[in-house]
C-alpha positions in Angstrom: -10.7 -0.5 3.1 -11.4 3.6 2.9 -9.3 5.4 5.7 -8.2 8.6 6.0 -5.5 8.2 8.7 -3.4 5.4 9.8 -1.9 6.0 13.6 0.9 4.0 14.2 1.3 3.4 18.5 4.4 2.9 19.6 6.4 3.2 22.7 8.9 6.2 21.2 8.2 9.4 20.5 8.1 8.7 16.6 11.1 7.8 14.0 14.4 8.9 15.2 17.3 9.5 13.4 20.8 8.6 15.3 22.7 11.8 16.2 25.8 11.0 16.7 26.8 10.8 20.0 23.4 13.4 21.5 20.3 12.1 21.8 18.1 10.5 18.6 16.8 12.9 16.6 12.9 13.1 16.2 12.3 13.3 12.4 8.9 15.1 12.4 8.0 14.7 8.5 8.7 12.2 5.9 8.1 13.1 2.4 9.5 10.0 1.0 11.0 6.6 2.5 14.5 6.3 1.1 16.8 3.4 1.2 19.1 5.8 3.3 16.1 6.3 6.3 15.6 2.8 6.5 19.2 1.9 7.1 19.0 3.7 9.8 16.6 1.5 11.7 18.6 -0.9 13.8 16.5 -4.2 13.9 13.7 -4.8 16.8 13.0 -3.2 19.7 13.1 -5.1 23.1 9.4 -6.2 23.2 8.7 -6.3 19.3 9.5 -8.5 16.3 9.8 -5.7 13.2 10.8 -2.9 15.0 10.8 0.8 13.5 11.6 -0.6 9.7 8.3 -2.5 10.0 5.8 1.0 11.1 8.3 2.9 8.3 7.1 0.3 5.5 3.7 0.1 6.9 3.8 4.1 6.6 4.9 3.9 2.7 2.0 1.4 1.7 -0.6 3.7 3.5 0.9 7.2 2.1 1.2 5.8 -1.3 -2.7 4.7 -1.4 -3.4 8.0 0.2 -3.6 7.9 3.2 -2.5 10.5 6.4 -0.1 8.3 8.6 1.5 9.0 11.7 3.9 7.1 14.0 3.5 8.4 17.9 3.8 7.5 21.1 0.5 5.8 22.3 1.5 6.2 26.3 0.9 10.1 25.1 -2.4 10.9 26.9 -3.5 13.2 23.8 -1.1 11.1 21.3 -3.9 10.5 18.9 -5.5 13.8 18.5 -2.3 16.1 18.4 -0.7 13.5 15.8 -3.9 14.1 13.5 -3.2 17.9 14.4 0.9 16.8 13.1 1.8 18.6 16.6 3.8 15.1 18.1 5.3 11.8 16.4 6.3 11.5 12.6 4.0 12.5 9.7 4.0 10.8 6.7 1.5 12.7 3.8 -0.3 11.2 1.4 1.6 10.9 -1.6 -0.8 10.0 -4.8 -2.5 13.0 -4.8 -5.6 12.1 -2.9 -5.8 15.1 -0.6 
């Protein structure tokens, strides 16, 4: 399948990063999906079954067949057009060159 974007809804505000004792962190780009971000995923949320480690791996299979991806809040009423502007949630880029 040909796509240019995969939006990932969720019911956060994108992937955040633990901040010690403040609140999460919203990590607006991700260049590259390390062992070390995916640690910090905690298991699944109270209504899902993968949680935020399963939209992070979904997000490295798109970006590395190059394809825009986003993770964003879908109760956002503009969540899908301002993530395709990168302006909420977390951005993953493309990362074989494509674009």
């Amino acid at each position: 399948m040909k796509a240019d974007w995969l939006l990932l809804l969720t019911n956060v505000d994108g992937f955040l990063m633990p901040n010690g004792r403040k609140k999460p962190k919203l990590v607006r780009v991700v260049r590259k999906l390390t062992p070390a971000l995916e640690a910090q995923c905690n298991g699944k949320s109270a209504q899902g079954r993968g949680g935020m480690i399963s939209k992070l791996r979904a997000a490295k299979l798109a970006s590395d067949g190059g394809v825009h991806v986003a993770i964003v809040n879908g109760r956002h009423p503009q969540g899908i057009t301002l993530a395709m502007q990168r302006k909420v949630g977390t951005y993953f880029p493309p990362t074989n060159g494509r674009y």
